[in-house]
C-alpha positions in Angstrom: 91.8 79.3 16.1 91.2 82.6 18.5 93.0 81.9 21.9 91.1 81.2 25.4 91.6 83.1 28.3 93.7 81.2 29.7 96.6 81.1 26.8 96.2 85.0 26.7 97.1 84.9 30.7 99.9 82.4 29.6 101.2 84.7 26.8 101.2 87.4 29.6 103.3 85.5 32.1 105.7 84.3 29.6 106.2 87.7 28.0 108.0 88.8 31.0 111.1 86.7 29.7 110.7 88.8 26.6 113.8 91.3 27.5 114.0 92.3 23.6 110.4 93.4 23.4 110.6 96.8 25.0 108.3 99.7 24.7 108.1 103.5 24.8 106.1 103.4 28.1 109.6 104.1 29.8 110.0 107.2 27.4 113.7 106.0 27.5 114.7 108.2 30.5 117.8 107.2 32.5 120.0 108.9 35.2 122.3 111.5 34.6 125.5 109.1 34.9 123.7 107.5 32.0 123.9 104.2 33.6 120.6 102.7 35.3 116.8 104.3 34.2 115.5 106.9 35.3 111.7 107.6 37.0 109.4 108.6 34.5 106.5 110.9 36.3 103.1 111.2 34.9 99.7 112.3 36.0 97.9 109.0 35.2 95.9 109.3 38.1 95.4 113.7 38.4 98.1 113.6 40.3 102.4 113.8 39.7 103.8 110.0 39.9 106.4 107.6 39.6 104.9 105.6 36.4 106.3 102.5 37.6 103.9 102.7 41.2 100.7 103.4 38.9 98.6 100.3 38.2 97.2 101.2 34.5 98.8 100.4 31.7 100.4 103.1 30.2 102.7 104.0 27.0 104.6 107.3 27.5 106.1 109.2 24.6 108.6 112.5 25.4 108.0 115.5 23.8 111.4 116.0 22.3 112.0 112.6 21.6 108.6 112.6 19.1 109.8 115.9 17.7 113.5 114.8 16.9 111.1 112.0 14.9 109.1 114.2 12.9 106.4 112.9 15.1 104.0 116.1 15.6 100.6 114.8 15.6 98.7 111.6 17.1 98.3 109.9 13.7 102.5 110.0 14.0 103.0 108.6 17.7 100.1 105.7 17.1 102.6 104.4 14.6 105.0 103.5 17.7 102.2 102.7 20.1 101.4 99.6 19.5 97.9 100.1 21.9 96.8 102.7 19.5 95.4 102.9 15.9 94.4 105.6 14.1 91.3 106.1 11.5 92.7 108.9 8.8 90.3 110.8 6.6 90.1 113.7 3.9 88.9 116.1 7.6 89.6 116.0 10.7 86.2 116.3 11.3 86.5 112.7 10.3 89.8 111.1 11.9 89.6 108.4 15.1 92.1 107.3 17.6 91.5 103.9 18.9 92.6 102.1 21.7 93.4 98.7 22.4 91.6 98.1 19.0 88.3 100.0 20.4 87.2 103.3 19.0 84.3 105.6 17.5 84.5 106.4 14.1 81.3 109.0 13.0 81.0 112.9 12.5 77.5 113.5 14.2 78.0 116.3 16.3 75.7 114.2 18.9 78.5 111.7 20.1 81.3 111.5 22.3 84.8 109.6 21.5 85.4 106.9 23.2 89.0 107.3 23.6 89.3 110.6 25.4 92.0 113.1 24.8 92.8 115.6 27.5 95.4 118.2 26.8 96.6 119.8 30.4 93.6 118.7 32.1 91.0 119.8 29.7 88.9 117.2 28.2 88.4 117.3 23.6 84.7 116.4 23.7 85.2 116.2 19.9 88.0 113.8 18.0 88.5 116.1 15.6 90.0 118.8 18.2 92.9 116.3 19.5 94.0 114.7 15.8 95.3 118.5 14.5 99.4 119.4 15.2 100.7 120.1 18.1 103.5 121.1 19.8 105.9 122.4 22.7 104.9 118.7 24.0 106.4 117.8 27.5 104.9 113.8 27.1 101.8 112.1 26.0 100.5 109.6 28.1 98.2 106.6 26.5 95.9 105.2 29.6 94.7 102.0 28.3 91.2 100.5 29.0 88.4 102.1 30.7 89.2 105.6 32.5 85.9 107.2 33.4 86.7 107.1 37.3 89.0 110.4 37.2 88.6 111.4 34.0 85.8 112.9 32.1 83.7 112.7 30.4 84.2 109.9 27.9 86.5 107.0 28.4 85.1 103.5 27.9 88.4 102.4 25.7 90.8 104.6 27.2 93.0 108.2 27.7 95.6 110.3 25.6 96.6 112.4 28.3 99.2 115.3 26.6 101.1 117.5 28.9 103.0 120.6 27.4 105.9 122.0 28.7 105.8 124.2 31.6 107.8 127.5 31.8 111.1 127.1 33.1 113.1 128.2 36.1 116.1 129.5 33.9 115.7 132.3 30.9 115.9 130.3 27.4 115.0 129.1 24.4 115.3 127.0 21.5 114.7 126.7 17.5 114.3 123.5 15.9 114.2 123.5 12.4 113.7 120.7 9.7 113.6 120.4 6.2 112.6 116.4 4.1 112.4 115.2 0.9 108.7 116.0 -1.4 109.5 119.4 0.0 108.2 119.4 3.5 109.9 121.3 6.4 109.1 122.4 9.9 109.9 125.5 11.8 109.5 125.7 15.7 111.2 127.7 18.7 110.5 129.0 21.9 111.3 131.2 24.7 111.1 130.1 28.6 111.8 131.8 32.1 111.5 133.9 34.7 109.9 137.3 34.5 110.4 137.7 38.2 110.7 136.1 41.4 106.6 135.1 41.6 106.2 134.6 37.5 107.5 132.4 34.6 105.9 132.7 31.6 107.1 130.3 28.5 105.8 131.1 24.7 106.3 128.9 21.5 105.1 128.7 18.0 105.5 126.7 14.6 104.4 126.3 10.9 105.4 123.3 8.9 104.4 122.1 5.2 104.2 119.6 3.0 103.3 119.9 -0.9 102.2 116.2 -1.0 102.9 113.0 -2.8 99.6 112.6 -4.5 99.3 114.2 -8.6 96.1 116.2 -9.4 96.3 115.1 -13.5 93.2 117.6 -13.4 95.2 120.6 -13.1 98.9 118.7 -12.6 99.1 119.6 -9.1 100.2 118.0 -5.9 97.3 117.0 -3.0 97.9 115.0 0.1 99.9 117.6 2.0 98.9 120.3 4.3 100.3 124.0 5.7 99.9 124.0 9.9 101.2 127.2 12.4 100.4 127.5 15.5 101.4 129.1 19.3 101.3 128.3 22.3 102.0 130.5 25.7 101.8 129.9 29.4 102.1 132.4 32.3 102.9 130.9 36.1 102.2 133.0 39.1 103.2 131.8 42.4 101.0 134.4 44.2 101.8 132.9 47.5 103.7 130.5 48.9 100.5 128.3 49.3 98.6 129.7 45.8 100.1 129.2 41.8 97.9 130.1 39.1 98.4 128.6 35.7 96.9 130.6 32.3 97.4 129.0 28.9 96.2 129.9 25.6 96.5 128.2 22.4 95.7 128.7 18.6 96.5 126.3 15.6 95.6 126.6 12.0 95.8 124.0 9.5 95.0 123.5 5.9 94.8 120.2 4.5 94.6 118.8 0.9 93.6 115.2 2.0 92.2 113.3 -1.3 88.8 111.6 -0.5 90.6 108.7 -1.3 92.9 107.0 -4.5 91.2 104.6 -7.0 92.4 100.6 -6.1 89.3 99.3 -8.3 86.2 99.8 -9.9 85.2 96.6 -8.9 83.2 95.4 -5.5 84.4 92.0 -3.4 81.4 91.0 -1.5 81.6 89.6 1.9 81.0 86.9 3.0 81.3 85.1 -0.3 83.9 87.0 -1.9 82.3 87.5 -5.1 83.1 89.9 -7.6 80.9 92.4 -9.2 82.5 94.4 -11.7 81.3 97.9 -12.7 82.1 98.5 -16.3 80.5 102.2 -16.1 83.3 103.1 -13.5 86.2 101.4 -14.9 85.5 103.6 -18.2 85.2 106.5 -16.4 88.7 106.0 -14.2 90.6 104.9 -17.6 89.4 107.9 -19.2 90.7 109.9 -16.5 94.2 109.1 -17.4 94.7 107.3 -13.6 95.5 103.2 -13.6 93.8 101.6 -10.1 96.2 100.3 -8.4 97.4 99.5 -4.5 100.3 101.7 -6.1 98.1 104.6 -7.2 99.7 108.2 -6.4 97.2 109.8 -9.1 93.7 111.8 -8.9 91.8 113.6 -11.2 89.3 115.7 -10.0 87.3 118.6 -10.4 87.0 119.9 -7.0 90.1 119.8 -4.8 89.1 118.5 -1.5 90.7 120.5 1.2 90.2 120.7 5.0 90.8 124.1 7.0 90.9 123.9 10.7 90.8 126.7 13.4 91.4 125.6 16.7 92.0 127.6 20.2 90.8 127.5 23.8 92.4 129.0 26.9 92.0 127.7 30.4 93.1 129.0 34.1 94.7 126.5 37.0 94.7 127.2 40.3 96.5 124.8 42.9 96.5 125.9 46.2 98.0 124.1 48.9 95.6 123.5 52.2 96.2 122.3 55.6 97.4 118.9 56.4 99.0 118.1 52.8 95.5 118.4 50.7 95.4 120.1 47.4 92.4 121.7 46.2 92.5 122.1 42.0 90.5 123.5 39.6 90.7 124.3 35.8 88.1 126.7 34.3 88.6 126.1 30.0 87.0 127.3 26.9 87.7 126.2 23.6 86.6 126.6 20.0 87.0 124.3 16.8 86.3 125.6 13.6 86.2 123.2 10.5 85.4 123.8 6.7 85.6 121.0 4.2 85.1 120.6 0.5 85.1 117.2 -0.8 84.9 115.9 -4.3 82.6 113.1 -3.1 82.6 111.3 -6.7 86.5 111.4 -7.3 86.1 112.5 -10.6 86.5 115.4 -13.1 83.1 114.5 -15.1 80.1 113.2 -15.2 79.0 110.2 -17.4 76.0 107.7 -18.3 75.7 105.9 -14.5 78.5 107.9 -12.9 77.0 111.0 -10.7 79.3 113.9 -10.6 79.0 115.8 -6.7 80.7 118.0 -4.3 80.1 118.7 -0.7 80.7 121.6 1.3 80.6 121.4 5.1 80.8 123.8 7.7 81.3 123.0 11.6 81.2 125.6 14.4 81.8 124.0 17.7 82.5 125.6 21.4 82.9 124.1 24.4 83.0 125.2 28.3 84.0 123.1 31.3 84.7 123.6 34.6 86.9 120.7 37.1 87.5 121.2 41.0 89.4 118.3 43.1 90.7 118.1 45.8 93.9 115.6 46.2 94.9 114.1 49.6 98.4 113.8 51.0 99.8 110.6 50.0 101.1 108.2 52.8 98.0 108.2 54.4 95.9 104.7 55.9 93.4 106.3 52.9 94.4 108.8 50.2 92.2 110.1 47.5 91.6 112.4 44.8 87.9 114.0 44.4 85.8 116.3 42.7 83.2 117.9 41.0 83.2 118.0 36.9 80.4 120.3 34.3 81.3 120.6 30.6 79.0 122.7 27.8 79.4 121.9 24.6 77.1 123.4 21.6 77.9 122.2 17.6 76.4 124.0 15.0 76.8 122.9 11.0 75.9 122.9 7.4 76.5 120.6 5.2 75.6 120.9 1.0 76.2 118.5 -1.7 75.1 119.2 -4.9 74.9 116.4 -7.8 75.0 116.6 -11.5 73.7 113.1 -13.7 73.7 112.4 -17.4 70.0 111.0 -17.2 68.1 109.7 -20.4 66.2 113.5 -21.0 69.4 115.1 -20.2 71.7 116.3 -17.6 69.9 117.2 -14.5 71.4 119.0 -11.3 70.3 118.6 -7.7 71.5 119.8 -3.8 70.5 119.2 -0.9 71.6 121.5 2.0 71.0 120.4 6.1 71.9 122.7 8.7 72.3 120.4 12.3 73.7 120.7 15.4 73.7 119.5 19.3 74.2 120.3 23.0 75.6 118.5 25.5 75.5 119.4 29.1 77.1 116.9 31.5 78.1 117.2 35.0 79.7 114.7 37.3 81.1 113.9 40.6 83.8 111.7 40.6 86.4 110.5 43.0 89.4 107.4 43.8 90.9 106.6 46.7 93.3 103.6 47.4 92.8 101.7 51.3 96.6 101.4 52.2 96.1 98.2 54.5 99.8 98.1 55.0 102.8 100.0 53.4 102.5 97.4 50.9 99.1 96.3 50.2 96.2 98.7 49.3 92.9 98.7 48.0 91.8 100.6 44.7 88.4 102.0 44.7 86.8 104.8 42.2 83.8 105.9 40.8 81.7 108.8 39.0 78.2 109.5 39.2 77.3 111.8 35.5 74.4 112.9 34.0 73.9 114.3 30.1 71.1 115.8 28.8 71.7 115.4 25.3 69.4 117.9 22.5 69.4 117.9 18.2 67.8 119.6 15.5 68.3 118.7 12.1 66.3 120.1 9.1 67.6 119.4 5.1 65.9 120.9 2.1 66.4 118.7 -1.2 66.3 121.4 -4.6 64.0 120.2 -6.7 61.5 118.6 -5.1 60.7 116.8 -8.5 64.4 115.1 -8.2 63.9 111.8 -9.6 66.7 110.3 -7.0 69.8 112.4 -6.2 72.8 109.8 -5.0 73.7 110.4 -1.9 71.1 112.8 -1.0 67.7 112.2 1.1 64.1 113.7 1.0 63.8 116.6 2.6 63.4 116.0 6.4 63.4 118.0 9.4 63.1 116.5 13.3 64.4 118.0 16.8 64.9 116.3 20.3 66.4 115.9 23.3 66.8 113.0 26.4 68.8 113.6 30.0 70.6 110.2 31.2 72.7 109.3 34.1 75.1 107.0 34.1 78.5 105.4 36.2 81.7 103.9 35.7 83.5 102.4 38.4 86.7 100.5 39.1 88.2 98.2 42.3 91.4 96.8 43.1 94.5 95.7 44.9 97.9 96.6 44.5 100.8 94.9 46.3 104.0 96.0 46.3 106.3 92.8 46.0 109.6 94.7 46.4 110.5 98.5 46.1 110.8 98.2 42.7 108.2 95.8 42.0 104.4 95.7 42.2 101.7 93.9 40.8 97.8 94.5 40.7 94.4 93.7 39.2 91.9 95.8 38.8 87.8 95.4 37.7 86.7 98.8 36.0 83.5 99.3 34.4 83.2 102.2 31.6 80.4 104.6 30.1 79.8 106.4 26.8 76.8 108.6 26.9 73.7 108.2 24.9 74.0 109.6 21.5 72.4 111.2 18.3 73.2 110.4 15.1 73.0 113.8 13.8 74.5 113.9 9.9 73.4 115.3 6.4 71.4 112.0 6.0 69.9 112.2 8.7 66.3 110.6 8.1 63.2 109.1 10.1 65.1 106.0 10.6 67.9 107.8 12.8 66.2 109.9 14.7 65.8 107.6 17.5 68.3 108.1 20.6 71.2 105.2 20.6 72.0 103.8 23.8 74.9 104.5 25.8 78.4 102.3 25.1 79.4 100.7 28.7 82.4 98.7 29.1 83.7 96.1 31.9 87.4 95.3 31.8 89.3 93.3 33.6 93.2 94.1 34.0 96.5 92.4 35.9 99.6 93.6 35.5 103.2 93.7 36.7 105.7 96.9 37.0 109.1 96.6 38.2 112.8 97.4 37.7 115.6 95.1 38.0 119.1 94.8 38.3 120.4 97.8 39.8 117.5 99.8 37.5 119.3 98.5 34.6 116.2 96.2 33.1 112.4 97.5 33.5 109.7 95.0 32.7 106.0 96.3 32.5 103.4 93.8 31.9 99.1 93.9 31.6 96.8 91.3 30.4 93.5 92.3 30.2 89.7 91.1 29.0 87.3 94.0 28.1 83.7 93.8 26.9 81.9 96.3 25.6 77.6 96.4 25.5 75.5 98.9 22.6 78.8 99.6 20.9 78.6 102.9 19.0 79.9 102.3 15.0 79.7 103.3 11.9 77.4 100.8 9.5 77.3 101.5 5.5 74.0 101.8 3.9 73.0 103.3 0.4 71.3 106.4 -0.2 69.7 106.4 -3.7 72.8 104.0 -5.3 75.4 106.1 -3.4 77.4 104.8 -0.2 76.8 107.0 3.0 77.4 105.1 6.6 74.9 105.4 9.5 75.9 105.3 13.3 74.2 102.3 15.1 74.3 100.4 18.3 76.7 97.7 16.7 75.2 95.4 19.3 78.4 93.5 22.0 82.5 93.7 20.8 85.4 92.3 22.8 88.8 93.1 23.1 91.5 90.8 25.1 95.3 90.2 25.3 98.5 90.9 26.2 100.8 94.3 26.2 104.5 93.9 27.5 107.2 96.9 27.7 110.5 96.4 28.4 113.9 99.0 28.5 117.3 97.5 28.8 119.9 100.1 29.7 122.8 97.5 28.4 125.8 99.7 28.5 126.0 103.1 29.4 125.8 104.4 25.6 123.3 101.8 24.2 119.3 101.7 25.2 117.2 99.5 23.8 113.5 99.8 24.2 110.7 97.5 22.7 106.9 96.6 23.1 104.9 94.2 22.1 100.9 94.4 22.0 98.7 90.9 21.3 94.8 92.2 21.1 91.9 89.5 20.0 89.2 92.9 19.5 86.1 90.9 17.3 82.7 91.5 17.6 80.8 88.9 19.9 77.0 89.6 18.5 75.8 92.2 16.1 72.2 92.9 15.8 71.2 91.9 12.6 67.2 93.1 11.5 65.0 90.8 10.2 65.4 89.2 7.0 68.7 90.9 6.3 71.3 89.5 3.9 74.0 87.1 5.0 76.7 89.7 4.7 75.1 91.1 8.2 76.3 88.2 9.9 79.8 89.3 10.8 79.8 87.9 14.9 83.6 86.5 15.7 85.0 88.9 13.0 87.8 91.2 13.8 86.8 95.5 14.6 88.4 97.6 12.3 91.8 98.8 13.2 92.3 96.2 15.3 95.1 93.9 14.7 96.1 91.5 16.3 99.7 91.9 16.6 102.1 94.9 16.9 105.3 95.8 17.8 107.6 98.4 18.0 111.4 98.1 18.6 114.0 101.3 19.3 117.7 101.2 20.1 119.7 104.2 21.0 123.3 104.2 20.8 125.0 107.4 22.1 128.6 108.1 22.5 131.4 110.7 22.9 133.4 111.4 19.5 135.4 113.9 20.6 135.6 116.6 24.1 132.1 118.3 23.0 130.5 116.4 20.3 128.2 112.9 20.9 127.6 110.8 18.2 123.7 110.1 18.6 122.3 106.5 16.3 118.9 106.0 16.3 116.6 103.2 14.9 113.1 102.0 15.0 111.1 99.1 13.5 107.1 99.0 13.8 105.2 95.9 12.5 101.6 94.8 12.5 100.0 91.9 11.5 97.1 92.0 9.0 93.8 95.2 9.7 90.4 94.6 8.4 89.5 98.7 8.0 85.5 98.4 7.4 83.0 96.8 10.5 81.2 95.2 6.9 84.3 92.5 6.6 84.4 93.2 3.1 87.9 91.1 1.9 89.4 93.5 -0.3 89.8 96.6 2.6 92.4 94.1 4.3 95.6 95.5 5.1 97.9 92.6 4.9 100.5 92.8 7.3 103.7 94.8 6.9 107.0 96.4 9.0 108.5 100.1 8.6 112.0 100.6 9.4 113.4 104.1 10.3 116.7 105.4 11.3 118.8 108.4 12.2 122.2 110.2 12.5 123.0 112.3 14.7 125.8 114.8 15.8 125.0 116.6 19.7 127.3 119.3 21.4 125.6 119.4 25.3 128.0 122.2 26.0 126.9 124.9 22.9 123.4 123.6 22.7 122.9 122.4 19.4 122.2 118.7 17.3 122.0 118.1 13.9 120.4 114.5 13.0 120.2 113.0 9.1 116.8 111.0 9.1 115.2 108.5 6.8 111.7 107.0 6.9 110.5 103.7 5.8 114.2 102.8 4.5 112.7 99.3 3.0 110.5 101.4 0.4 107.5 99.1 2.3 104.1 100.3 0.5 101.1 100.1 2.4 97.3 101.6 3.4 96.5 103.3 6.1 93.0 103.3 5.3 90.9 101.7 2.6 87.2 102.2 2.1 84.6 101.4 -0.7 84.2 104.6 -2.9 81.3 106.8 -2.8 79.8 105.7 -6.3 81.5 102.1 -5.6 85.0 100.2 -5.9 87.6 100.6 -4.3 89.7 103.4 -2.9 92.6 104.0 -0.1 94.2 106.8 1.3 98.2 107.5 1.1 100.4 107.8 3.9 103.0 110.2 4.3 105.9 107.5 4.2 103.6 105.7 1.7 107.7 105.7 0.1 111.1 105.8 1.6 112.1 109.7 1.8 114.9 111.9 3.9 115.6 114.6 5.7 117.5 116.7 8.4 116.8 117.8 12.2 118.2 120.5 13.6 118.4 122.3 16.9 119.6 125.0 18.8 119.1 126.4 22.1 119.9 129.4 23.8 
């Protein structure tokens, strides 16, 4: 039985007695007598805060904290998020970030995420561009539910806000260094400082590898790992006492060997009747590739090594200057460029035989975008204070995309391709603006909203080689089609916030959300998809409570919220001559309601323990079946994909002195879920049943010379699990490994200077 409104509201209020569920929204910060916690400051709301006087709800994760973790990419950190899921994929072209079970899974160039990433201001207007490595992190910041009032241009399920570090006051630097089990290691430093009294300047860079934990039997070769690098630099000039311009630049590289999936079965489980239909063609071909399906499979064997290699950079320039009577006028003025080639073996095979096609696909992705943010921030303390401004992005996709096919047919082996060459623009400018109506020192009013407008173009043309082709899998007639609409939109949000102590506030807020109109611009694109889908809007509905307690030795941060979501953007699956491709549709009206609690417990002054516990009901309410379709359309009141209902994450820290200069630092963390259906089709057998990872580590720290050494072990219970299953391309079964898919080890170290 799905629970009403009213028990989530219950589950809410009760989980404020729920001391041991404590989350990474207090990043785990304290005061330097190590004794009570610490503010935590964020920029939730464009401008520096105290995160316990912002009313969103918001996980934080430190920098440092992630990095001492092995934690270096989004994929890692949604793993102790328990708001966030995250959708991996042989590309990144391909990967998703979801939010309070709510994402957008397609690659057309002609849609927006709707979870937003915003690195240092700048908004990703691709998903691709935030799921590749990063580092010299200060914090990431998750803003759950809609955030379309300040920032833009895409936030109808939320923000992943990531601040870097910025140069210090003091010349330094640092080297961490780190080496696991399966041969994978990671090499990053730094320098930071002043170069003189009006300019700091900070530069960093890393490479890290991995050779996998997936066997090629093809060529005996290891797949699933990847070879990142990357730099980061930042130069500060205080030009006057009143001006301070910001230039950053960054450029990461990555290479990734990400199988197109591991063979579970050759066999299909239908939904909703869970039937069985066996494919005997298949199953030959998979046993005579030497590889046993299996939800233990480590094994591949195929021809054509898929592989992903990303180029990504962008630079932007931040000017704050500080006006008369306290204002602050901002603006950022960013370019950035993603470049992404992919080669996929798209059968997951070495050979073709009788009813098995054998194909590869080759894509290749130019993208660049251009945006432009001014605001202006008012003093604070004010009967009305407010942030506003003016937003414009540009961003222009270009791709190609091939697949060629080769079939043992009756007269003979016969070869086909099809090549499309796509792309998109996207112009979209916006004035936006929030201001909170302080009726007293304790009471205000919370009032936002944007006014946007996109003007959205395509073209898309594919040539299919030989015209005669009888039916290639997985390819479409040739086709051709261009086009363009402009839309405006709005999102919105109201409030009040009350401030029941100085430590302790609650609010409630109404917000309203808005993903532009999109294309579904792919290699499949046919007559059927040319038409315009709608745009995604959202209406949420948050309360929550913040506050600190007992001396600031106890903080409690509680949301409940109810968000419903109109002409959802998702990925259905359809079949292009016997071969599975998946189409991006209006998925019709999806819900998502519940419950998030964070709590940190400073208990002594060497042991921290820190929890959080997420409960989201995120099911589809009505999906637009056509006419005479079969019953397996009929999925309304079934779960979203990547959307369970339960997770947690637990952390103690227990840090102490051993001798004069050396602390002994004990780490250990615990993440569960409950059960994840991964495909919007319901099919049963891409269920993740639910399942824990525990991970722990050992630490030696010397404050006084700089350094730390930590022994660290992932997954210590050996727990196997999915993070992703799908059906194959040609049918069954297949799933994707994760990197502690098995218990392995390894060793942090660090050194500044």
């Amino acid at each position: 039985m799905k629970p009403s409104t009213h028990h989530i509201l219950m589950l809410g209020a009760s989980a404020l007695a729920l001391a041991g569920f404590v989350g990474n929204a207090a990043a785990a910060a304290v005061d330097t007598d190590n004794s009570t916690i610490a503010e935590v400051i964020v920029t939730a709301q464009k401008r520096s805060e105290n995160l316990q006087k912002v009313p969103i709800a918001v996980a934080v994760v430190g920098g440092d904290q992630a990095a001492a973790q092995n934690l270096n990419d989004l994929q890692d950190i949604s793993s102790g998020v328990p708001s966030v899921d995250f959708r991996t994929s042989a590309s990144n072209k391909d990967r998703t970030i979801f939010v309070r079970g709510v994402g957008t899974i397609s690659t057309s160039p002609g849609v927006e995420p709707s979870v937003s990433t915003v690195i240092d201001g700048v908004v990703m207007a691709r998903a691709g561009q935030s799921t590749v490595d990063f580092s010299d992190v200060d914090h990431v910041e998750v803003l759950e539910g809609p955030q379309g009032t300040l920032f833009g241009k895409n936030a109808t399920a939320g923000v992943i806000n990531i601040v870097t570090k910025a140069p210090s006051n003091t010349l330094g630097g640092h080297l961490d260094a780190g080496y696991y089990t399966g041969n994978e290691f990671r090499v990053a430093g730094g320098v930071s400082g002043p170069i003189n009294e009006h300019l700091r300047a900070s530069l960093s860079a890393f490479t890290s590898g991995f050779e996998g934990n997936v066997t090629n039997l093809y060529d005996h070769k290891k797949v699933n790992g990847y070879r990142h690098s990357g730099a980061r630099g930042k130069l500060v000039a205080e030009v006057t006492d009143k001006l301070t311009v910001t230039v950053s630049a960054d450029y990461t590289a990555s290479r990734d060997t990400t199988p197109n999936g591991v063979w579970v079965s050759s066999s299909k489980v239908a939904y909703p009747t869970g039937a069985v239909t066996a494919n005997a063609a298949l199953a030959t071909a998979i046993s005579g590739a030497g590889i046993a399906p299996s939800l233990q499979n480590h094994y591949v064997n195929t021809n054509l090594t898929s592989r992903a290699i990303d180029a990504n950079s962008g630079a932007s320039v931040q000017t704050d200057y500080d006006l008369s009577g306290g204002f602050k006028l901002t603006t950022i003025t960013a370019i950035r460029s993603w470049r992404n080639v992919q080669y996929q073996d798209f059968d997951a095979l070495s050979a073709p035989a009788t009813g098995i096609v054998q194909a590869g696909d080759t894509g290749h992705l130019r993208f660049s975008q251009t945006s432009e943010e001014v605001r202006v921030a008012s003093p604070k303390g004010q009967f009305i204070d407010y942030v506003a401004g003016l937003f414009y992005m540009d961003e222009v996709d270009h791709e190609t995309y091939e697949r060629d096919d080769l079939q043992i047919l009756t007269a003979g082996p016969f070869a086909s391709s099809g090549l499309a060459a796509y792309g998109s623009e996207d112009v979209n400018g916006a004035v936006f603006g929030e201001a909170n109506v302080n009726f007293t020192n304790k009471l205000r009013l919370i009032v936002g909203g944007r006014v946007l407008h996109d003007r959205l173009t395509y073209y898309h043309n594919r040539v299919d080689t030989p015209t005669s082709n009888p039916g290639s899998p997985g390819i479409g007639a040739n086709y051709g089609s261009n086009g363009g609409l402009g839309k405006q939109g709005w999102t919105g949000r109201i409030g009040l916030q009350y401030d029941v102590t100085d430590r302790v506030n609650v609010y409630g807020t109404v917000s309203r959300g808005y993903m532009g109109p999109a294309y579904n611009v792919f290699f499949n694109m046919g007559v059927n998809n040319i038409g315009p889908l709608n745009p995604e809007t959202s209406n949420s509905y948050e309360v929550g409570m913040k506050g600190q307690f007992f001396d600031r030795r106890l903080q409690a941060d509680i949301a409940a919220f109810i968000t419903d979501f109109d002409n959802y953007q998702a990925n259905f699956t359809q079949l292009i001559n016997g071969a599975q491709v998946t189409n991006l549709i209006n998925a019709g009206s999806v819900t998502s309601r519940g419950v998030s609690g964070d709590v940190i417990a400073k208990v002594t002054k060497e042991l921290t323990l820190n929890a959080n516990i997420a409960y989201d009901d995120a099911h589809i309410v009505n999906f637009p079946c056509p006419a005479n379709a079969a019953i397996s359309c009929n999925i309304n009141g079934q779960p979203l994909p990547f959307a369970p209902e339960w997770k947690m994450h637990y952390q103690a820290d227990y840090r102490r002195p051993v001798t004069a200069k050396l602390d002994l630092d004990l780490e250990t963390d615990y993440n569960w879920q409950s059960k994840t259906q991964y495909q919007l089709t319901q099919t049963p057998n891409t269920i993740q049943p639910s399942y824990g990872l525990w991970n722990a580590s050992l630490g030696l720290i010397d404050g006084q010379g700089g350094w730390s050494a930590h022994l660290v072990v992932k997954n210590i219970t050996d727990q196997q699990y999915s993070p992703y299953l799908a059906g194959g391309n040609i049918g069954g079964l297949v799933r994707w490994v994760a990197r502690d898919d098995r218990r392995y080890f390894g060793v942090n170290l660090h050194r500044d200077f």
